[in-house]
C-alpha positions as CSV (number, residue, x, y, z in Angstrom):
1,X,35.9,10.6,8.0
2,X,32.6,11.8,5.9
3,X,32.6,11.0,2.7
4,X,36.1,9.0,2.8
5,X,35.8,5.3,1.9
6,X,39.2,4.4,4.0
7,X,41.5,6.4,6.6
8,X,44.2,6.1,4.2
9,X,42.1,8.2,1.3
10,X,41.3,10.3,4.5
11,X,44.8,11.1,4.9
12,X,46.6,11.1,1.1
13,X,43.6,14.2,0.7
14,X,44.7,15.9,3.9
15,X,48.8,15.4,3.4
16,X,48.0,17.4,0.0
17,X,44.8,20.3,1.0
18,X,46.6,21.4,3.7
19,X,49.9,23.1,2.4
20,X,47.7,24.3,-0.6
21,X,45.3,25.7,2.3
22,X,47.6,27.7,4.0
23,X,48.9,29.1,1.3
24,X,45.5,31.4,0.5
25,X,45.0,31.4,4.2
26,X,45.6,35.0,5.5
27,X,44.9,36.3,8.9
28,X,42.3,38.9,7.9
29,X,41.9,41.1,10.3
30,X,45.2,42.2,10.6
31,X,45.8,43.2,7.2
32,X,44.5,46.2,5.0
33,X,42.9,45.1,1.8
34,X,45.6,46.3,-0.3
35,X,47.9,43.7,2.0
36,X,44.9,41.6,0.9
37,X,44.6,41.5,-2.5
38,X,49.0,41.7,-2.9
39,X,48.8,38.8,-0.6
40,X,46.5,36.9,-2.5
41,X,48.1,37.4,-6.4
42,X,51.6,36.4,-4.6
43,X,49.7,33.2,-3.4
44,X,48.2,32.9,-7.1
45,X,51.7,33.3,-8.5
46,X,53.4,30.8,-6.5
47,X,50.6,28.3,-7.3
48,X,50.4,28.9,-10.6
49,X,54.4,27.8,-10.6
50,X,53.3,24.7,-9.1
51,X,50.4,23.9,-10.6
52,X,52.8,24.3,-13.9
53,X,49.8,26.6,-15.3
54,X,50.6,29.4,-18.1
55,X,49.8,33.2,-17.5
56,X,46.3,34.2,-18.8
């Protein structure tokens, strides 16, 4: 609990990192880094759409 002040902050930051975590988290060494990079701008996409942020 570093840097937490309660268990409860502890677990309203968890309940939120984690899906946003696995969503950029790719298993690496199975992938090519074309797979990579189209991986990674379909993750940016999708959280762009929830993060409710307009195209640069």
């Amino acid at each position: 609990m570093k840097r937490f002040k309660s268990a409860r902050q502890l677990q309203r930051f968890v309940s939120v990192h984690d899906p946003i975590a696995n969503l950029f988290h790719f298993p690496r060494n199975t992938l090519s880094s074309a797979q990579h990079r189209d991986l990674r701008n379909a993750a940016m996409q999708i959280w762009n759409k929830i993060a409710c942020v307009a195209a640069a």
